[in-house]
Structure formats: C-alpha cells, structure tokens
C-alpha angles and dihedrals in degrees: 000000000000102000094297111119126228126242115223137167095028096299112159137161136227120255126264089236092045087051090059103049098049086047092058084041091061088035094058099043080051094061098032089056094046089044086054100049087038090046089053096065100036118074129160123294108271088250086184127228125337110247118215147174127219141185127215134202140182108229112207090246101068092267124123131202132198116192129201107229101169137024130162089217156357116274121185110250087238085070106047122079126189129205127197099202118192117216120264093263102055131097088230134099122216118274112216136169141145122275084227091054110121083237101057104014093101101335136137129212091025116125086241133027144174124217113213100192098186094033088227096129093246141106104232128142115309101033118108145193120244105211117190090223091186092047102046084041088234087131085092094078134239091069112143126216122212134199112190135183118229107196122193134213088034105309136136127307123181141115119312092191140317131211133199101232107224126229 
C-alpha cells in the first residue's frame, strides 16, 4: 500500500480545515473566558476629584449664570451634582439635583438648568448653569453654588468648585 494507511470499518477522520476552525473556536472561548475572570479585578486608576473654575454673572432679567471656565476633565453629567445653599440666616433649604437629571439636563424655564454646549453628556469647560435667581429667591445675595463628584465603585467624592452667586 505504499505507507499510507487504510482506512476500514468507517473510520474517517476529520479535515484538516475543519480541525482548524474548531481549534480557533476553542482558542477564542478560552480568551474570552480568561479576559472575563482578569477584567473583573482590574478597574481604572482612582485619578480624585475634578477640579474646576467657574465665573458667575447677574443677567438684567433676574437670571444668573455660572459658567464653567476651566476644568482638568470631562465628567458624565450622571456624576456631577450641583447645590444652590442660602445663606444661615435665610428661611430657604438647599436645592440640589444631577446635571444629568430630565429636568435640568438642556432645558429652559426650569429653576435650575444645565447648558451642554457640545451635547456630549459631559461637564467639561464652556457649559453653564441657568439659575432662575427670582424664583429660587438667590437674587438676595450670599447664595453658594456647588458643584460635587460623585465617583462610583469607590472612588472619590468631593467638591469640583463652588461659587458665591451675586445680587
């Protein structure tokens, strides 16, 4: 027979490019499943609270702004929360929400919005905040705006900037 051997009985073996396929199949689930167990423990380096700047000004018809100038990164609007404090000796309480919230996040007329000026669902430098001064009763004078970080997974929270709102 020339040294080939001869197949009997049924015996047939599988093809060479059936081999391979299912050996990068098996190849592939493999890796998949080590990336999946390793992924689990590693997580992004804790890089702290964003720090910010911001400007504030008093428009003519009872509206303030406070602009973001300068801000060392983007943060998702799901993770920055803003507070509008009165000062101790008013008869107000704080009023407090998330940029990302369906009442502030892009909205007009509201007490409270937030400008995204590049839609991209982030707080970065240029967007602003639209208070209604007259409203929220903040035209008095002494009210403080906060901007916090929320971290998750156990990161860092803290205060991005705060502001003191004018009259």
């Amino acid at each position: 027979m020339n040294g080939a051997r001869r197949m009997e009985n049924g015996d047939e073996a599988v093809s060479p490019v059936i081999a391979t396929i299912l050996l990068l199949a098996i190849t592939v689930l493999l890796t998949s499943a080590v990336y999946l167990m390793i992924s689990s423990g590693v997580q992004a380096p804790n890089k702290g609270v964003p720090a910010a700047q911001a400007s504030v000004r008093m428009l003519d018809n009872g509206y303030q702004v406070v602009t973001i100038t300068e801000m060392n990164a983007q943060v998702e609007t799901f993770k920055c929360k803003f507070q509008l404090i009165p000062p101790d000796e008013a008869n107000s309480t704080t009023i407090s929400g998330y940029t990302s919230d369906s009442d502030v996040y892009g909205v007009s007329g509201q007490n409270v919005s937030f400008q995204d000026r590049d839609a991209g669902f982030t707080v970065n430098t240029g967007d602003y905040f639209v208070i209604d001064a007259a409203s929220v009763g903040s035209d008095s004078g002494d009210w403080i705006f906060r901007m916090l970080f929320e971290g998750s997974g156990g990161r860092s929270s803290g205060e991005i900037f705060a502001v003191t709102l004018p009259s």
